[in-house]
Backbone of each chain as ProteinMPNN parsed JSONL, in Angstrom:
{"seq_chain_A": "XXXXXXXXXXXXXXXXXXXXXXXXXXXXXXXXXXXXXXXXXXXXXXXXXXXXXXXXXXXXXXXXXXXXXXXXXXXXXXXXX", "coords_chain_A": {"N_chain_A": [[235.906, 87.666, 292.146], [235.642, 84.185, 291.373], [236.224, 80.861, 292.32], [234.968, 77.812, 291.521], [234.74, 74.035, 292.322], [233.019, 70.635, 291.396], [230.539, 68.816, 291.756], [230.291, 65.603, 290.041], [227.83, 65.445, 287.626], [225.907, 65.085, 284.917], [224.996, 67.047, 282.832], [222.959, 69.063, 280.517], [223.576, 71.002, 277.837], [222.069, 73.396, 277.913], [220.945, 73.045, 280.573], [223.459, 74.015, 281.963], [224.217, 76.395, 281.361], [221.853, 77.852, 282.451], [222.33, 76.674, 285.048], [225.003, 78.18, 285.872], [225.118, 81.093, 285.124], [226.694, 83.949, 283.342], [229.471, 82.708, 283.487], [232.604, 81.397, 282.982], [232.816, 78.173, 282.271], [233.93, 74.563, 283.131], [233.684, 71.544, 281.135], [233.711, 68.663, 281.588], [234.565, 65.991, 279.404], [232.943, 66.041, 276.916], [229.874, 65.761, 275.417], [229.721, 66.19, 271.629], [228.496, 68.43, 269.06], [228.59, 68.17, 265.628], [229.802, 70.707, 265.176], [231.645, 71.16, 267.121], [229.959, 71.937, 269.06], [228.821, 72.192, 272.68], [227.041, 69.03, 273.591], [225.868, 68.0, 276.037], [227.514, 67.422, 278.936], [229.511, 66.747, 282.004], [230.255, 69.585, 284.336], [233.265, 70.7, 285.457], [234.475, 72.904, 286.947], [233.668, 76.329, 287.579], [233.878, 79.39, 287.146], [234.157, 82.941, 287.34], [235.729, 84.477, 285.969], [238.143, 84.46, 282.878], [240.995, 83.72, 283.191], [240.74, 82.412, 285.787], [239.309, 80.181, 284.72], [241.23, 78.724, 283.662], [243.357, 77.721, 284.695], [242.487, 75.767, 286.484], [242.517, 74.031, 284.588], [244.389, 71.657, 285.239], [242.749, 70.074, 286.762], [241.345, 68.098, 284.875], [243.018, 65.7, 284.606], [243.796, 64.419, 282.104], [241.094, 64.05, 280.863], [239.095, 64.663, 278.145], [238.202, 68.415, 277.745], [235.657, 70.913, 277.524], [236.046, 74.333, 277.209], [233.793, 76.896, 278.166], [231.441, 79.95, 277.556], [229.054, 80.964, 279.693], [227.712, 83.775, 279.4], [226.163, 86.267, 277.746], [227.503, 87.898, 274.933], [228.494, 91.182, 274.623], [226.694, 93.275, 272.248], [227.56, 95.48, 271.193], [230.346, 94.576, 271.795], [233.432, 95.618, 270.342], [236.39, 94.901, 268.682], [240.05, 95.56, 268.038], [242.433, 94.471, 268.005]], "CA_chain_A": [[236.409, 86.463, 291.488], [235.72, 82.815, 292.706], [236.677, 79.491, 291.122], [234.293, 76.075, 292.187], [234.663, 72.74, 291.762], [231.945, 70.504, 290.876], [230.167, 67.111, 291.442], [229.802, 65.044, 288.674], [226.834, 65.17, 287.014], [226.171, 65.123, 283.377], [224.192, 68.111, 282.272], [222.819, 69.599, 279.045], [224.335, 72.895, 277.531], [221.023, 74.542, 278.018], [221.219, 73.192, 282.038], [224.697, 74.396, 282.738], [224.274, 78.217, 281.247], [221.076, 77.958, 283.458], [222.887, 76.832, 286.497], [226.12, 79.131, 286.044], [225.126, 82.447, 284.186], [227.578, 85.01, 282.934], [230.64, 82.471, 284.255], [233.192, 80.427, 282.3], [232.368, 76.705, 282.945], [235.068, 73.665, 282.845], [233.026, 70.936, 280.626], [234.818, 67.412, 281.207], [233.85, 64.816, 278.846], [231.699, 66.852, 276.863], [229.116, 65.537, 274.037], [230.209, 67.154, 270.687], [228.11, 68.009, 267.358], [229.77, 68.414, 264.092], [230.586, 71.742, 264.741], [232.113, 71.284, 267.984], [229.012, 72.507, 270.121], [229.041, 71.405, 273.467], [225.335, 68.922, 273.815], [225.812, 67.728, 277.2], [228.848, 66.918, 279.949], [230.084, 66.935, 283.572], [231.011, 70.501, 285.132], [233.923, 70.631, 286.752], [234.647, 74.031, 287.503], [233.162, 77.27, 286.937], [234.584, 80.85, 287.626], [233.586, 84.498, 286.985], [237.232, 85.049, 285.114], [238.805, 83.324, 282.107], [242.031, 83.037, 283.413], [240.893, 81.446, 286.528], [239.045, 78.378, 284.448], [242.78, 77.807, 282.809], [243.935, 77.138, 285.926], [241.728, 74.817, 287.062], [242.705, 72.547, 283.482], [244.718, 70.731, 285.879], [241.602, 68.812, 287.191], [240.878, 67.191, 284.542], [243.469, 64.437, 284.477], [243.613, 63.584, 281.067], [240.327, 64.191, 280.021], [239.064, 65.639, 277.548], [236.968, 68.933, 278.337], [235.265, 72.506, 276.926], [235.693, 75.775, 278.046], [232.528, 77.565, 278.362], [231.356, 80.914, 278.52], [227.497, 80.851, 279.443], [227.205, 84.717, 279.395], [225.921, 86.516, 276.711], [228.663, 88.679, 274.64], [227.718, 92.443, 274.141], [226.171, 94.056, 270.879], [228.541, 96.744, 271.47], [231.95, 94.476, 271.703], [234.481, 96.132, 269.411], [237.795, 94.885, 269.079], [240.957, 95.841, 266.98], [243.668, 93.303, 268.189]], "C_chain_A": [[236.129, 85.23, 292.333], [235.437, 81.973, 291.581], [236.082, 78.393, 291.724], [234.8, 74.75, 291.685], [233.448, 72.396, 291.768], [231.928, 69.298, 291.273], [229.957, 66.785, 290.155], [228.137, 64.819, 288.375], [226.275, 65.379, 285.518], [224.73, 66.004, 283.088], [223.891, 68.553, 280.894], [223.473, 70.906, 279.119], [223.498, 73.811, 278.007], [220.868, 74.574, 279.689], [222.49, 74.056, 282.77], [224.88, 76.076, 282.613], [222.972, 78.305, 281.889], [221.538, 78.2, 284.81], [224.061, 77.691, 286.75], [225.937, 80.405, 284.912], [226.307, 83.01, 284.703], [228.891, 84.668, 283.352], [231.35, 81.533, 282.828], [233.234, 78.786, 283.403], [233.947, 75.683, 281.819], [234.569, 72.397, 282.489], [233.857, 69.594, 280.523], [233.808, 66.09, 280.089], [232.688, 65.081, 278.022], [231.184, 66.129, 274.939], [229.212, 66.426, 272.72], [229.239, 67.197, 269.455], [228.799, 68.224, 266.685], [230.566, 69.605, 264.163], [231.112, 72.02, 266.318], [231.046, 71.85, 269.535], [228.837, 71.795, 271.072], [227.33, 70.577, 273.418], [225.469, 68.736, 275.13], [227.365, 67.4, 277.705], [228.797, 67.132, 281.342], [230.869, 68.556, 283.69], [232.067, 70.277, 286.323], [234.986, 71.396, 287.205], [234.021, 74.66, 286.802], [234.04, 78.684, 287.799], [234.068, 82.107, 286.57], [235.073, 85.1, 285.93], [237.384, 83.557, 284.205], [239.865, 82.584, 282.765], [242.002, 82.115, 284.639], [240.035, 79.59, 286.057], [240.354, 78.21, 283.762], [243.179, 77.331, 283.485], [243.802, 76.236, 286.704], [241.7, 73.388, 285.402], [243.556, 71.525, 284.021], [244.221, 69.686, 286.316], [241.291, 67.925, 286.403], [241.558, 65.847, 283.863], [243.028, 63.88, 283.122], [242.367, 63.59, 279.935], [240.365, 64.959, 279.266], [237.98, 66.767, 277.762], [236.821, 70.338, 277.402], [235.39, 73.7, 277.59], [234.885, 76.212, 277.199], [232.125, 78.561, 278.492], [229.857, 81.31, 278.148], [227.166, 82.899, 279.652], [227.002, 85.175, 278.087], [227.144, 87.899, 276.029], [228.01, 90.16, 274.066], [227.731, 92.724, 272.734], [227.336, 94.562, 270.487], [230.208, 96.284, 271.317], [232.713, 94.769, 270.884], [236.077, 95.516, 269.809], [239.08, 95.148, 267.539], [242.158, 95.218, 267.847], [245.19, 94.223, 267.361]], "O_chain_A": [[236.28, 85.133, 293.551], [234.836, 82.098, 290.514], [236.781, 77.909, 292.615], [235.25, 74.619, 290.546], [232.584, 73.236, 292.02], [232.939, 68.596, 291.265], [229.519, 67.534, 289.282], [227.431, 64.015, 288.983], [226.6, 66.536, 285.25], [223.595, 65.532, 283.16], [224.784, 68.323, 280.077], [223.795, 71.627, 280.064], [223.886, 74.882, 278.471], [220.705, 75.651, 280.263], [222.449, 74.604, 283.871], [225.445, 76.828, 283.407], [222.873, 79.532, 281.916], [221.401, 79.183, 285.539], [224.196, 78.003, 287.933], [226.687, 80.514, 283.942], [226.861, 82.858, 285.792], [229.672, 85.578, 283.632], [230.686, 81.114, 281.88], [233.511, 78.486, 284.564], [234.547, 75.848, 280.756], [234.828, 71.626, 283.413], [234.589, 69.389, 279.556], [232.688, 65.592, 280.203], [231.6, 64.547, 278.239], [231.777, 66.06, 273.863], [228.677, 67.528, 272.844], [229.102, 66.161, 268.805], [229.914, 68.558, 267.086], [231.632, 69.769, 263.57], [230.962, 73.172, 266.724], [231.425, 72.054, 270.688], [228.647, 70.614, 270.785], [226.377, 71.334, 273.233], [224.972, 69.747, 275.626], [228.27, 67.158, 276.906], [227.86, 67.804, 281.774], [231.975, 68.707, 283.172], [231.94, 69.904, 287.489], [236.049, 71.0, 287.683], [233.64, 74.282, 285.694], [234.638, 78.695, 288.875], [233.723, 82.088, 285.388], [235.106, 86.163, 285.311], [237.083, 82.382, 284.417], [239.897, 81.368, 282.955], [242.838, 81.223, 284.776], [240.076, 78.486, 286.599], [240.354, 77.142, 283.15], [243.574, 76.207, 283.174], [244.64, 75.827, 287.508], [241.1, 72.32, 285.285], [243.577, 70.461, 283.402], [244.773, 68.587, 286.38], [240.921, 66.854, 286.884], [241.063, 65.131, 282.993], [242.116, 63.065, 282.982], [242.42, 63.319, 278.735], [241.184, 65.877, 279.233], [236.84, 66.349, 277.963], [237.734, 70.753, 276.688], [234.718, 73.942, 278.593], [234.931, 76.131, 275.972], [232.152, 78.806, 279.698], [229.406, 81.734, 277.084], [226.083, 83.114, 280.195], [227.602, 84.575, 277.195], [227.519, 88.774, 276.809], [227.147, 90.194, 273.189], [228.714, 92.436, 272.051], [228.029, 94.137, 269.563], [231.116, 97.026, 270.942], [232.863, 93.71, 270.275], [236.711, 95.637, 270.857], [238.864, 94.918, 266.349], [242.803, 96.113, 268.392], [246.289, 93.672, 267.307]]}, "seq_chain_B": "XXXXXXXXXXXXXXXXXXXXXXXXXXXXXXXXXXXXXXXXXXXXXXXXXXXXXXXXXXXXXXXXXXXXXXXXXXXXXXXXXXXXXXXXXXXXXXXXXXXXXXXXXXXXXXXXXXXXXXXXXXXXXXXXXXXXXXX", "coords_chain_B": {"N_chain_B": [[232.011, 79.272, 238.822], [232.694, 77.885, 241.765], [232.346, 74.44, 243.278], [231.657, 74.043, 246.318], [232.394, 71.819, 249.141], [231.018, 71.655, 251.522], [230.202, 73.776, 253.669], [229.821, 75.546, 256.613], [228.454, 77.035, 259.904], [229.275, 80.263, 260.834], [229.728, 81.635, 264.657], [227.622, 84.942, 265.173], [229.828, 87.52, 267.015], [230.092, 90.025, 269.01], [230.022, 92.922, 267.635], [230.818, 93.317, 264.516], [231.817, 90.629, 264.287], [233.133, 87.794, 264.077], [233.429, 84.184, 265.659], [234.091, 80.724, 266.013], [234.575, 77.225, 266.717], [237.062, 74.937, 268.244], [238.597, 72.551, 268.6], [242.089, 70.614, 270.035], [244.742, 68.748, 270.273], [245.741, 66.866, 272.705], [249.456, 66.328, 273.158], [250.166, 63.667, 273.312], [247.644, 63.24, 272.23], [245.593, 61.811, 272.511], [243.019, 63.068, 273.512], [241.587, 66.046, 274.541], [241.242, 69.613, 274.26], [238.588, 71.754, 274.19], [237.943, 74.693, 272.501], [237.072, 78.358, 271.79], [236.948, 80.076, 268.849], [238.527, 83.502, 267.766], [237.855, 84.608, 264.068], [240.186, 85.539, 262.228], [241.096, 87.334, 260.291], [242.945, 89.428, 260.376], [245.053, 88.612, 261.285], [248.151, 86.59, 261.112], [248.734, 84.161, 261.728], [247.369, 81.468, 264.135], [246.779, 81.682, 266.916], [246.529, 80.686, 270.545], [245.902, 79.9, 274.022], [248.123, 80.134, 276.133], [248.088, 78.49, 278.779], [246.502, 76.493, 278.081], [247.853, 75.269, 276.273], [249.826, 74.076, 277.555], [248.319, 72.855, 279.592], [248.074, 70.391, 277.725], [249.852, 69.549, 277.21], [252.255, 70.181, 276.156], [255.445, 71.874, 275.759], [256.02, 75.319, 276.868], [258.297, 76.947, 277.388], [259.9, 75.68, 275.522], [260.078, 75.925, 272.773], [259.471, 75.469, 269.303], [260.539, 77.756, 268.114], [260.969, 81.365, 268.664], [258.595, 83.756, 267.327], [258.493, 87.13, 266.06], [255.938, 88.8, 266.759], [253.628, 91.434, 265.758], [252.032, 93.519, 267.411], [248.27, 95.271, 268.757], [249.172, 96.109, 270.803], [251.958, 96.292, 271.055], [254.728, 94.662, 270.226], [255.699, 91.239, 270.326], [257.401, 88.813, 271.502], [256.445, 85.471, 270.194], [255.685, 81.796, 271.814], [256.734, 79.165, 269.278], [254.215, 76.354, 268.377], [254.148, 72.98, 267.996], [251.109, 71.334, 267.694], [249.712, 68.33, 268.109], [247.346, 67.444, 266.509], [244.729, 69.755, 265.391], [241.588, 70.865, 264.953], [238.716, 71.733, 263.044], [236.063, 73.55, 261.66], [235.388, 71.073, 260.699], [237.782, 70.715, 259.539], [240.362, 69.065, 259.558], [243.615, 68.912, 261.149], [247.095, 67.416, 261.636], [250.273, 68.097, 263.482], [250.501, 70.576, 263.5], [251.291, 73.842, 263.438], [251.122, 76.834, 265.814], [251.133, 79.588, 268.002], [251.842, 80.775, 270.974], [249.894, 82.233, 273.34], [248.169, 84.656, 274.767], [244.984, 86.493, 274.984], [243.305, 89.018, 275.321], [241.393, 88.768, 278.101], [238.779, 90.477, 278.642], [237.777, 89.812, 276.134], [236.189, 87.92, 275.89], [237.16, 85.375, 274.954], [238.801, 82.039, 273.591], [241.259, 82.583, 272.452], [242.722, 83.064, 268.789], [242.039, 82.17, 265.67], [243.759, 81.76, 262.575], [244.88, 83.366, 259.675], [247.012, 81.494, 258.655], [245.489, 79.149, 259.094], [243.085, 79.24, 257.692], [243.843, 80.183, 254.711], [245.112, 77.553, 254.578], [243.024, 75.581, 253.492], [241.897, 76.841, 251.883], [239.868, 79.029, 252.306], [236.536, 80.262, 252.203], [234.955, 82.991, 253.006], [231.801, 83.877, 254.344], [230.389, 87.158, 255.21], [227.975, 87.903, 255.075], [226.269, 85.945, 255.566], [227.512, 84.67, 257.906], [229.136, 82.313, 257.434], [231.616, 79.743, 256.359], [232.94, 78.662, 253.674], [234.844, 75.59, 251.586], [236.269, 74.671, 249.446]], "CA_chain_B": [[231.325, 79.007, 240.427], [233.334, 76.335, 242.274], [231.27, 73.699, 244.025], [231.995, 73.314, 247.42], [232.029, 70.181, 249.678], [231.022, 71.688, 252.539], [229.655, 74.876, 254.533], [230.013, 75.549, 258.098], [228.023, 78.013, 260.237], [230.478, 80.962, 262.666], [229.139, 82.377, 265.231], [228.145, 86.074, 265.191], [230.351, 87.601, 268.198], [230.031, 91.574, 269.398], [230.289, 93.982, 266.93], [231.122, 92.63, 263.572], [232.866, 89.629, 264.709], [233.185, 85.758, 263.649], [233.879, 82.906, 266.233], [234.293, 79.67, 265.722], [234.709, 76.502, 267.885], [237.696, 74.264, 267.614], [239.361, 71.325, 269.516], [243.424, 70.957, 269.943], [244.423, 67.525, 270.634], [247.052, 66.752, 273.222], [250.792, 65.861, 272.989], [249.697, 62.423, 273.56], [247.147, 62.779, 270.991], [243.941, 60.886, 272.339], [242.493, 64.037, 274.469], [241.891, 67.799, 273.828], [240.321, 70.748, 274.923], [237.509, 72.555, 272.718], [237.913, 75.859, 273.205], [236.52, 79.097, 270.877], [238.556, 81.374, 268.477], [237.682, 84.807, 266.923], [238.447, 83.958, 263.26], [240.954, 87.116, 262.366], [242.01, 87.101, 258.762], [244.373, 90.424, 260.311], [246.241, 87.419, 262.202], [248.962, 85.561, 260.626], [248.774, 82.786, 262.643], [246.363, 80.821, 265.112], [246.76, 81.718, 268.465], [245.766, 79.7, 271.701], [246.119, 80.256, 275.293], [249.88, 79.09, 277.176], [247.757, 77.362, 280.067], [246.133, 75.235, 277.676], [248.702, 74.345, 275.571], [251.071, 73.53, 278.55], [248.028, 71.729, 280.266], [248.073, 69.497, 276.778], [251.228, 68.631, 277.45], [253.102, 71.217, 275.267], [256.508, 72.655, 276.364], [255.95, 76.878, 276.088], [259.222, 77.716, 277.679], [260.974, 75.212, 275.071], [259.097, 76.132, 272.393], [260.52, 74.826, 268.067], [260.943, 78.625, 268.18], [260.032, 82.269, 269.254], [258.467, 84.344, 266.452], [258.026, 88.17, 266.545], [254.262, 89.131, 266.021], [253.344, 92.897, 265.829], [249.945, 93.518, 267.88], [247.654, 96.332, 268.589], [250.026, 96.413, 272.058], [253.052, 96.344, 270.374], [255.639, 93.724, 269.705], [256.132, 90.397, 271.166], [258.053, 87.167, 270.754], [255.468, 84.418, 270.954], [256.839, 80.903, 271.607], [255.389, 78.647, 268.236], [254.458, 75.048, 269.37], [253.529, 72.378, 267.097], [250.051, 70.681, 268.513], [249.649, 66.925, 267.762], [246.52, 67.81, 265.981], [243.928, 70.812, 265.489], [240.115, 70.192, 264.223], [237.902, 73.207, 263.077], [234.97, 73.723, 260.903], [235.67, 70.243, 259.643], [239.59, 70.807, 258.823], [241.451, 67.9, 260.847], [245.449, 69.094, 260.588], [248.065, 66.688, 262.481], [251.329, 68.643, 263.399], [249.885, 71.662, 263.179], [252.026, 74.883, 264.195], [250.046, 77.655, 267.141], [251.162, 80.654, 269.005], [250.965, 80.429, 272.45], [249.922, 83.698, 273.652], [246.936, 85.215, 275.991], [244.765, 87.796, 273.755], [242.527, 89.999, 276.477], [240.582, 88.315, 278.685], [237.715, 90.993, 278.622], [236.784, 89.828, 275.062], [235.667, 86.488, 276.422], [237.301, 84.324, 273.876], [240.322, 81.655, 273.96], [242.472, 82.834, 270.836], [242.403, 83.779, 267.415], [241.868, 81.315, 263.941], [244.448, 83.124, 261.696], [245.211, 82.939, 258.199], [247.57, 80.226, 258.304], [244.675, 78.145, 258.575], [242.051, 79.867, 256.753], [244.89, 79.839, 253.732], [245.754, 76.304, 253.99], [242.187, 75.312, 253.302], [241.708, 77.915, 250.917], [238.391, 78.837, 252.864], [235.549, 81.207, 251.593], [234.024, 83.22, 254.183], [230.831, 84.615, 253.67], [230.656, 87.188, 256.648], [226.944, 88.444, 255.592], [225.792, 84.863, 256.183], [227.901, 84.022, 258.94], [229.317, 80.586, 256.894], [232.744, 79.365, 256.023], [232.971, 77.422, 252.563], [235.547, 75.284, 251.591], [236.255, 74.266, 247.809]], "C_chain_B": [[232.049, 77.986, 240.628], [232.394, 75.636, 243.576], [232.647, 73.822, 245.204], [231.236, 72.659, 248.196], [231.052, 70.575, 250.938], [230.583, 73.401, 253.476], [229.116, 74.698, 255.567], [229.349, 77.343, 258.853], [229.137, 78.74, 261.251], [229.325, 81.352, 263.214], [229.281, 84.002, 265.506], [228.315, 86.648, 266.505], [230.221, 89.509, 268.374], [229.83, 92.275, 267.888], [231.104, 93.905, 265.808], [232.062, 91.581, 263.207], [232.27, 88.441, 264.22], [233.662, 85.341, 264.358], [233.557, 81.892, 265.472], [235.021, 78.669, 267.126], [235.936, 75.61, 267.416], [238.162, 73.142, 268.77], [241.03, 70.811, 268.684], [243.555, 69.771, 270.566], [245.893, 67.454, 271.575], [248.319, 66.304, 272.928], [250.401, 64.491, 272.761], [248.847, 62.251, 272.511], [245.681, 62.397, 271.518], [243.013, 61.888, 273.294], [242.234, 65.078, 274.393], [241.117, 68.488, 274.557], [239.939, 71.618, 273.84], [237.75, 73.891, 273.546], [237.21, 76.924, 271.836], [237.618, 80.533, 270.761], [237.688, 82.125, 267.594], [238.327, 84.308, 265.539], [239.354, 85.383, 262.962], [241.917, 86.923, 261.262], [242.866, 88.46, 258.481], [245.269, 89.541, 260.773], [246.891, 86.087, 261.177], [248.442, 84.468, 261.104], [247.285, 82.555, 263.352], [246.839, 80.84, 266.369], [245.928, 81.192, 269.575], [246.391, 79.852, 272.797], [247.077, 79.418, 275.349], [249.129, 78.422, 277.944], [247.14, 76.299, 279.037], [246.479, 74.998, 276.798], [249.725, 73.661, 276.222], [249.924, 72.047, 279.133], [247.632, 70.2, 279.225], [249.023, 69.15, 276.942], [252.527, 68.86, 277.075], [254.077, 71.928, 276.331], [256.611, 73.967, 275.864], [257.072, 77.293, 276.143], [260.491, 76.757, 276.774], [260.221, 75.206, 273.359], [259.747, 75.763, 270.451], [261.121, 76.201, 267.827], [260.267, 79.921, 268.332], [259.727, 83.284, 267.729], [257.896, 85.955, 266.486], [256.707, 88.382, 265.802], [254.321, 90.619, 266.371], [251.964, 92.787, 266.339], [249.586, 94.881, 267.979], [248.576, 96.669, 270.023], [251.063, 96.473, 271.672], [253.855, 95.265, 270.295], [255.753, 92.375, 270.628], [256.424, 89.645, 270.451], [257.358, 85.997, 271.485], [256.249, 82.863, 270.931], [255.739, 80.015, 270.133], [255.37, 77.176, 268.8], [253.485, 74.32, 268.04], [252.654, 70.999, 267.613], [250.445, 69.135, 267.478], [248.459, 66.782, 266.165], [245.116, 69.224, 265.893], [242.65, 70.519, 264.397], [239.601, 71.595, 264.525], [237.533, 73.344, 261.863], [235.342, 72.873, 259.974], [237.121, 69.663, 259.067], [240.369, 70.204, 259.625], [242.709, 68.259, 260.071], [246.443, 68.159, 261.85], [249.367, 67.625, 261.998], [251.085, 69.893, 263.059], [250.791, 72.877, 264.097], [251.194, 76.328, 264.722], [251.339, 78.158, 267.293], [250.415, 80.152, 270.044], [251.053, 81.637, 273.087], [248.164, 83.986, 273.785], [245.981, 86.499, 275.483], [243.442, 88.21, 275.442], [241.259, 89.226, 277.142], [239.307, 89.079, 278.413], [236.605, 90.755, 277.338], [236.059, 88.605, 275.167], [235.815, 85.626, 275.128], [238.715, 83.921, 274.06], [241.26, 82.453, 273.127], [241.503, 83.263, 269.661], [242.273, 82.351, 266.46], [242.259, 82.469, 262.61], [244.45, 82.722, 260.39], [245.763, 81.856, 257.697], [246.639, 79.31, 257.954], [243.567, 78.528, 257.489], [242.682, 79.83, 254.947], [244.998, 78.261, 253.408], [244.335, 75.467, 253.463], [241.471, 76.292, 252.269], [239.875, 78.251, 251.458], [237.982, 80.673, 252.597], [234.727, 81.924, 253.032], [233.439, 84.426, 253.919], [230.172, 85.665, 255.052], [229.038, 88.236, 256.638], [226.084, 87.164, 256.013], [226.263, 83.929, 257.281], [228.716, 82.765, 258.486], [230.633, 80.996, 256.703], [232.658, 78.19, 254.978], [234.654, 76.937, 252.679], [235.448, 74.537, 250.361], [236.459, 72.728, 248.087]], "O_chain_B": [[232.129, 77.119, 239.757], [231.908, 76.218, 244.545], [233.872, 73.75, 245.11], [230.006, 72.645, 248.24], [230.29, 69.684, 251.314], [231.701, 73.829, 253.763], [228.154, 73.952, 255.743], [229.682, 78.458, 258.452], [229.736, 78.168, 262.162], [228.224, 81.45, 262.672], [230.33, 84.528, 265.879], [227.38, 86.529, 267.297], [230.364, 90.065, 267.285], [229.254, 91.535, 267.091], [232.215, 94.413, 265.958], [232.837, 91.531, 262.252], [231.076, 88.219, 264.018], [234.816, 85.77, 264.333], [232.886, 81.98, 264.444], [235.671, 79.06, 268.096], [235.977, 75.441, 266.197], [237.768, 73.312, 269.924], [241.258, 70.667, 267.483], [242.699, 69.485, 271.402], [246.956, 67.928, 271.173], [248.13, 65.526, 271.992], [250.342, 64.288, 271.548], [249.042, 61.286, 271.772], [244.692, 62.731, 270.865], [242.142, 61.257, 273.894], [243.231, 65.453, 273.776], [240.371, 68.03, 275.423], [240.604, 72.082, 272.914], [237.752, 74.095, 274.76], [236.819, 76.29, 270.856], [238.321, 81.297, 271.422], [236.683, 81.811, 266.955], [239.322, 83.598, 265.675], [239.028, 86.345, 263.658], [243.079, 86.518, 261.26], [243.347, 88.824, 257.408], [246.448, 89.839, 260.583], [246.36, 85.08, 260.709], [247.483, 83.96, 260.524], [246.297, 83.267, 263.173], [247.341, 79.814, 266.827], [244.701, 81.263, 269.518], [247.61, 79.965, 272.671], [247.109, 78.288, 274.862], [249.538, 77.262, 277.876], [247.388, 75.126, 279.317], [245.684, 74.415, 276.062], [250.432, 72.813, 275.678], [250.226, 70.854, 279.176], [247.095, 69.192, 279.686], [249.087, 67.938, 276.739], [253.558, 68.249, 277.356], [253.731, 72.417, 277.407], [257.104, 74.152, 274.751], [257.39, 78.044, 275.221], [261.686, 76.879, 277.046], [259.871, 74.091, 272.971], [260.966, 75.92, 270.528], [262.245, 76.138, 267.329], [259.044, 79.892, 268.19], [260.726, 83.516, 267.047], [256.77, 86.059, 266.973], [256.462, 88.198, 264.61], [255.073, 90.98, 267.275], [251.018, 92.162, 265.861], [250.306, 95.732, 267.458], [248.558, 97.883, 270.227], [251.442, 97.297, 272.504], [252.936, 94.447, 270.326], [255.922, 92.616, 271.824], [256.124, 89.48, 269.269], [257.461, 85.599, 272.646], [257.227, 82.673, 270.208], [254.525, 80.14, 269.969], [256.265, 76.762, 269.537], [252.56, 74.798, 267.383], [253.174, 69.915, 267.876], [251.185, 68.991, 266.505], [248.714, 66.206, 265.107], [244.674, 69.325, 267.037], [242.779, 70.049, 263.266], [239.769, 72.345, 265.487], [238.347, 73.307, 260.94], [235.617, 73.195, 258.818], [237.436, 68.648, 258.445], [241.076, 70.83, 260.415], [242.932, 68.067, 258.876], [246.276, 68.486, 263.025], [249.636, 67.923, 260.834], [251.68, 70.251, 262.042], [250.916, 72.769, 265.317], [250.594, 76.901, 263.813], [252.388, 77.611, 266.953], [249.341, 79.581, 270.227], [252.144, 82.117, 273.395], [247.243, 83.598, 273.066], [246.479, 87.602, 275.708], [243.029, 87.445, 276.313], [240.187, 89.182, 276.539], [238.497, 88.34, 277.854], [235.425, 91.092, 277.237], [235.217, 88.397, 274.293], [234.887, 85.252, 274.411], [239.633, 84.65, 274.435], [242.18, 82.951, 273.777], [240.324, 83.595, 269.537], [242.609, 81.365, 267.118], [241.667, 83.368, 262.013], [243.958, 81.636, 260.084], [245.385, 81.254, 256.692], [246.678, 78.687, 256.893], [243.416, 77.869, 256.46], [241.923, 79.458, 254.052], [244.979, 77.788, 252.272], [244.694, 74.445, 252.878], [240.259, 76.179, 252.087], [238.891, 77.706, 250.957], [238.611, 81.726, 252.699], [234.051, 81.313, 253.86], [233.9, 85.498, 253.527], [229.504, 85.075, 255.901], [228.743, 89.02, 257.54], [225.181, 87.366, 256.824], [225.769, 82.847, 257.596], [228.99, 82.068, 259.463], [230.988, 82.172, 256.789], [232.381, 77.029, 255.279], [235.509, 77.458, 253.395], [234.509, 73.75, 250.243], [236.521, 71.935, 247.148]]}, "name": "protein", "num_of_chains": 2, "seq": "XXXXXXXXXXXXXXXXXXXXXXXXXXXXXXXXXXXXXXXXXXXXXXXXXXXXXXXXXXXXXXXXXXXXXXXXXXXXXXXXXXXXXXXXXXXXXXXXXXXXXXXXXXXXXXXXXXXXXXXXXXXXXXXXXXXXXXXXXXXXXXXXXXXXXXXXXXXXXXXXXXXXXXXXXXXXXXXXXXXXXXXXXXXXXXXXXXXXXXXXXXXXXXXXXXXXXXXX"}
């Protein structure tokens, strides 16, 4: 498990699941299309666990931001809730 | 045939699953966090993670009241919390009533998109084309 912070820099969707595979990313300020898809924003955290990007929603003072999860979700996932 | 206004693509998720993306607007109102919900027309309700309805500004441990849900784990009393606003596939609701409750991390998704809403929008979902109509 490990939780980063981030410099600001304003990235595309397709840069940030580049630079952080298979992690949940903390998207502040994030460019929206119609259907909510992130286009670009500032990272400012990423972590290998969900629950540790919730934890880190403290950082973003107000803003507004996306959680992210740049890994790909298995074929195979089954769930019965 | 009833025309509708409007058709919205889900996303297809594991193993005959529907997501969807939504944004939850803070107590305050002018701020939110987008997050992504399995849509789950077995789920009463709309469920959304406690950390990020608290870090909106939402009181969990004071909550308008606790409601028992039956799960595949068995019984709990979730607290219900009524967001400022909730936006999803188009459907802006102000005062909108959530579950605040933590569904398995391993499925890599925030929450659920339950019936309540899917109901109050009387919404069509077409789950060999992935879409969500709306009359």
């Amino acid at each position: 498990m490990s939780t980063q912070t981030e410099i600001d820099k304003i990235l595309t969707l397709e840069e940030i699941f580049s630079l952080y595979p298979d992690e949940w990313v903390l998207i502040v300020n994030p460019e929206l299309d119609e259907e909510f898809s992130v286009i670009r924003g500032e990272v400012l955290a990423h972590a290998t666990e969900r629950d540790e990007i919730y934890s880190k929603l403290s950082l973003r003072n107000g803003k507004s931001v996306a959680i992210e999860y740049t890994g790909s979700i298995p074929d195979n996932l089954a769930v019965m809730l | 045939m009833p025309a509708y206004q409007k058709v919205y693509r889900l996303l297809r998720y594991g193993q005959n699953l529907l997501a969807v993306q939504a944004t939850v607007g803070s107590r305050e109102g002018g701020d939110f966090v987008r997050v992504r919900l399995l849509v789950d027309t077995g789920s009463s309700f709309t469920i959304l993670p406690v950390q990020v309805l608290q870090n909106l500004g939402y009181d969990t441990r004071n909550p308008l009241r606790r409601q028992e849900l039956v799960t595949g784990q068995g019984r709990i009393y979730a607290p219900v919390i009524n967001v400022s606003w909730f936006n999803c596939v188009g459907q802006f609701i102000e005062n909108f009533d959530v579950f605040a409750h933590d569904i398995p991390p391993n499925l890599r998704i925030d929450g659920l998109l339950g019936m309540d809403f899917l109901t109050r929008f009387q919404a069509v979902i077409s789950v060999g084309d992935a879409e969500i109509r709306f009359e």
